[in-house]
N, C-alpha and C positions, 0 to 999 in steps of 0.2 A: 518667408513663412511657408509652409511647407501645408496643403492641400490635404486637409481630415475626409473623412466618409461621412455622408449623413446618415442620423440615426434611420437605422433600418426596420426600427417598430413606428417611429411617429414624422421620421422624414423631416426630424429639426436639422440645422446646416450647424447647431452651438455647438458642438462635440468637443471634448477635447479627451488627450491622450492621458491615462493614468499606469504608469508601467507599463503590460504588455497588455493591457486592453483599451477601448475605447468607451467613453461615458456619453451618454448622452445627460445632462441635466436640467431637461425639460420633464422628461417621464421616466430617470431613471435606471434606464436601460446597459447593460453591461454588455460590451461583447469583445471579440476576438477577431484581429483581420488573418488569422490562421487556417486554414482548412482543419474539420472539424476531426477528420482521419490521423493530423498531424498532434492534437490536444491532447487527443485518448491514448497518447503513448504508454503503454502497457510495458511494467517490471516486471522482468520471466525471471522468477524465483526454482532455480535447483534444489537439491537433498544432494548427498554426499556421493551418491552415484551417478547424477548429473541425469533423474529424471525429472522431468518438470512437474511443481507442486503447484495445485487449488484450493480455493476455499473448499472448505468441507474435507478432504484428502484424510486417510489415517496414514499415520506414520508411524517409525519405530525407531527407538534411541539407541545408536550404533555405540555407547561409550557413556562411561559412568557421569555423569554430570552430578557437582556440588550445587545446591542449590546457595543462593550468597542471601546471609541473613540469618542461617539456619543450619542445624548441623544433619539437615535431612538432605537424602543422595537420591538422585534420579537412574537408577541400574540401567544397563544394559537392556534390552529386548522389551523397556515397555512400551505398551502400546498407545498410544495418543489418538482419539477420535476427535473430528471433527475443528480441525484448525481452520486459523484466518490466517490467511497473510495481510502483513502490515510494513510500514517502510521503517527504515532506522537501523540502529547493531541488529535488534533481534527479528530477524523475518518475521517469525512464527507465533500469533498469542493462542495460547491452549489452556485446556483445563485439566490437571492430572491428577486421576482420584489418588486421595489419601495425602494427596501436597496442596493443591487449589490450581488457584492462574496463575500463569506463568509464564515467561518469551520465553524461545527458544531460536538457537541460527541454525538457519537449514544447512549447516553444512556438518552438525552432529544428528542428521536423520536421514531416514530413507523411507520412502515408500512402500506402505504395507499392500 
């Protein structure tokens, strides 16, 4: 049997393993025997000319985009304020006036 950590909020020895974390089930407590530098692994999200996007960023739509659903189109050269990035197909969640919200994949925009 193979040697747990004790909890590191209340110093119980009951610990046990759930995936990649550790429980304590005395108080609760969730953690990680990972360095905390290693956890916060950050997705660097490009646009189509391989600069790096942020939350907040505006961007501009290098190519007409169908929107699916709908027989309204996303043109060329509009401008998108104030995106998030998010994981999955579509990087990008935005708001485009006169369509709504919407994804978008960073690899049909570029940095305004």
């Amino acid at each position: 049997m193979s040697q747990l950590p004790a909890c590191p909020q209340c110093g119980s020895e009951y610990t046990y393993q759930d995936g990649a974390l550790f429980v304590c089930p005395e108080c609760a407590h969730e953690w990680s025997d990972q360095p905390a530098a290693a956890a916060e692994e950050q997705r660097v999200v490009r646009d189509a000319v391989g600069n790096v996007l942020q939350d907040g960023d505006s961007v501009t739509v290098i190519k007409d985009l169908k929107v699916k659903g709908s027989s309204l189109v996303v043109k060329v050269g509009t401008k998108v304020k104030n995106i998030r990035l998010v994981d999955g197909d579509h990087d990008i969640d935005c708001k485009i006036d006169g369509i709504g919200a919407m994804g978008l994949k960073s690899e049909f925009v570029k940095k305004a």
